[in-house]
C-alpha positions, 0 to 999 in steps of 0.5 A: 487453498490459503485457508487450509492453513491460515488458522494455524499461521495466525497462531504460529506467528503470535509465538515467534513475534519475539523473535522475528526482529532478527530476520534480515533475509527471506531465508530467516523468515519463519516457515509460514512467511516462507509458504506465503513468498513462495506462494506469491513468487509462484502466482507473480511468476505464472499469472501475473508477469506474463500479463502486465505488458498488455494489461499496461498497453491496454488500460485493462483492470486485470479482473481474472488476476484479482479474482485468482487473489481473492481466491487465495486469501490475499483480497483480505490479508489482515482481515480477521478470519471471522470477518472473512480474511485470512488474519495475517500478519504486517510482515506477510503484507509487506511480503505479498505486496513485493511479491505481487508488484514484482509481478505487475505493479497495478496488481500491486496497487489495486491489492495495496488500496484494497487492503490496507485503505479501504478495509482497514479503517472499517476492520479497525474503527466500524461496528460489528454491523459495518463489519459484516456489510462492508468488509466481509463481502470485500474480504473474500469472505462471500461468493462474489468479491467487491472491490473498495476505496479511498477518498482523501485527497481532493483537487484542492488539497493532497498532503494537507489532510485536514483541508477536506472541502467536502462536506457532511451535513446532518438530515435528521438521521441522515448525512448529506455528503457534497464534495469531490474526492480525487486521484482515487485508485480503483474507483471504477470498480469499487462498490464502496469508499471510505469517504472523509468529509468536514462536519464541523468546519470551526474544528478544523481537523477535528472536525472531520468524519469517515463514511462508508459511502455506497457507489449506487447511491443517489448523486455519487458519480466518476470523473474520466479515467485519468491516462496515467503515466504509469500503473496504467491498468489500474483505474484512477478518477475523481469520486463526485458526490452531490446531495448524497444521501447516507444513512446514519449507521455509515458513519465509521467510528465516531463524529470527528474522528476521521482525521485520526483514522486517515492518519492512522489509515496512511500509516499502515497503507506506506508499508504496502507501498514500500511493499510495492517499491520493492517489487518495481525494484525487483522487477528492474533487477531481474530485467537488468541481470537476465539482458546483462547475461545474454547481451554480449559485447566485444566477445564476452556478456556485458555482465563481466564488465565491472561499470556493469557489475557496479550498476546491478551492486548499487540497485540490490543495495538500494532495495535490500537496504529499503526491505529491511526498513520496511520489514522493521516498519512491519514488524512494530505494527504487529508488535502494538508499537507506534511506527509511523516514522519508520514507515514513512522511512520505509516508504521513502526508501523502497519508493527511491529504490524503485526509481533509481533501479528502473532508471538504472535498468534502462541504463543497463539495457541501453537501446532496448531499455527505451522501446516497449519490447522490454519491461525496463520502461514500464517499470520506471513509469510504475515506480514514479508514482510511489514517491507522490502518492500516500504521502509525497517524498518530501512529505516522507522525509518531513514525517521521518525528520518530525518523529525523529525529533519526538523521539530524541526530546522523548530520549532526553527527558527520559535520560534527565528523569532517570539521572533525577528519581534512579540515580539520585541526582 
């Protein structure tokens, strides 16, 4: 159904690029981002919502949910059409991702960590061979989808990217990888991973390499699924490596590379958890306006109470206020802009939404905020994590605190070259 239209969207989208950093609200957006709202809202709605509770209960990976979203293109949202995806847009991901987890938030993340850990390493930095063994199949592009992931983080090491322990060695045209990767979302279920290893210890960050690495390969296993507080039906487990043998051609990009694309990887994968953010913050808003307008107390709904009424203000100002960040984050990445600041802002702001609304959804609910039967508490287990993984809130504050240095010394020797060789000073 999606890709009725996607050709004609990808080429809409490139002619009003320059007018797009005016759009504040879902009604401005253009009539193609409108469809694609419009189209998750439906899904999360009818699909997803009506499911979340018992996938959540269960521990279930809701299988039938990600096939139904690869049938729609959304398995593969920046993926070139000639690889397999849709080709859209930062802005429609950002979109799509709060739409999702508004619906169930690990839907959310398993389409998040798909889409923008996985694929887009090897959609940007892989060769036309990588590209048609490891991100057309993954994309949507080929009858049955496999799911992908990404090992970064190790027990040793979670916001020092550059401490990778596991290891690469050259055998002839082989590499031979040793480590373990964990807290890795979807590791159940991938057949592939990105795979960051150290091939020469003596360069430090330099000296770190990406791999597609096979899940059937010789000596790769899992550790036991993690019991998460929260995004409970998505898997989350170690990635174990002993003597895995991997071809030469698994290589992504090039020999010491890696630490540049994990970079660069994280950059775009905040505005897919900013994304999320916003969706847990939705969820919470609705969950608190529809129990506001039904429970009553002393002869009127509790919504006419003014205590009330400033609770849901300050939740919608707090997931506004993130979604413009996000959106601007967006918006510079489909520009060719550098962004890694604003989208650790984005991040850090849509990740505090999601906390502070779910908290604020139980308050309002009170009693039934506290037991199962409502949402409210799943929500708030679901957006704890958004302020720890891809990044912890200290490490997007950091990020935003350090470009915004860069960018005021920038400004500075801009205005002093300008006073010097402009105006003759």
């Amino acid at each position: 159904m999606f890709s009725r239209f996607s050709t004609n969207l990808t080429r809409r989208m490139a002619i009003t690029s320059r007018f797009i950093r005016s759009i504040t609200t879902h009604s401005q957006l253009p009539e193609e981002h409108k469809m694609i709202f419009d189209m998750c809202r439906k899904f999360a709605d009818e699909e997803l919502a009506p499911n979340a509770r018992e996938w959540d209960k269960k521990h279930e990976f809701p299988t039938d949910a990600i096939g139904q979203l690869a049938e729609l293109g959304l398995m593969g949202i920046n993926v070139p059409e000639s690889m397999g995806g849709v080709g859209l847009d930062a802005l429609s991901y950002a979109i799509v991702m709060e739409e999702i987890s508004r619906g169930c938030a690990s839907t959310g993340v398993i389409c998040s960590a798909h889409n923008s850990l996985y694929l887009y390493p090897i959609v940007a930095f892989g060769s036309p061979e990588q590209h048609e063994k490891w991100v057309t199949p993954f994309a949507g592009g080929s009858e049955s989808l496999q799911v992908g992931c990404f090992g970064l983080s190790e027990p040793g090491n979670g916001s020092d990217a550059g401490a990778a322990s596991t290891t690469a060695t050259r055998d002839g045209d082989d590499w031979i990888i040793n480590g373990t990767k964990a807290w890795i979302t979807n590791a159940y279920e991938a057949s592939a991973a990105v795979v960051f290893a150290t091939t020469d210890k003596s360069l430090k960050h330099k000296g770190i390499s990406a791999f597609v690495v096979p899940t059937d390969a010789e000596g790769f296993s899992l550790g036991a699924k993690e019991d998460k507080l929260g995004i409970r039906a998505s898997s989350t487990a170690n990635l174990i490596m002993e003597n895995v043998r991997i071809p030469g051609d698994c290589l992504l990009g090039e020999e010491g590379q890696g630490f540049k694309i994990a970079m660069q990887t994280l950059d775009g994968g905040r505005i897919g958890v900013a994304g999320q953010g916003l969706g847990i913050a939705s969820a919470a808003i609705d969950c608190a306006v529809n129990y506001a307008l039904e429970r009553t107390a002393f002869g009127k709904p509790i919504a006419n109470f003014q205590m009330i009424q400033q609770k849901i203000s300050d939740m919608v100002l707090a997931r506004d206020s993130a979604r413009l960040l996000t959106w601007r984050a967006a918006q510079m990445k489909d520009a060719g802009e550098i962004y890694t600041r604003e989208a650790a802002m984005a991040k850090l702001a849509a990740s505090e939404a999601a906390t502070m609304c779910a908290h604020q959804s139980i308050q309002v609910l009170g009693g039934m905020g506290y037991v199962t039967e409502m949402p409210a508490g799943r929500h708030y287990r679901d957006a704890r994590i958004r302020e720890i993984y891809e990044g912890t809130r200290r490490s997007s504050t950091l990020s935003s605190r350090k470009m915004s240095g860069r960018v005021q010394i920038q400004f500075r020797i801009n205005h002093v070259m300008r006073k010097r060789f402009v105006e003759g000073d």
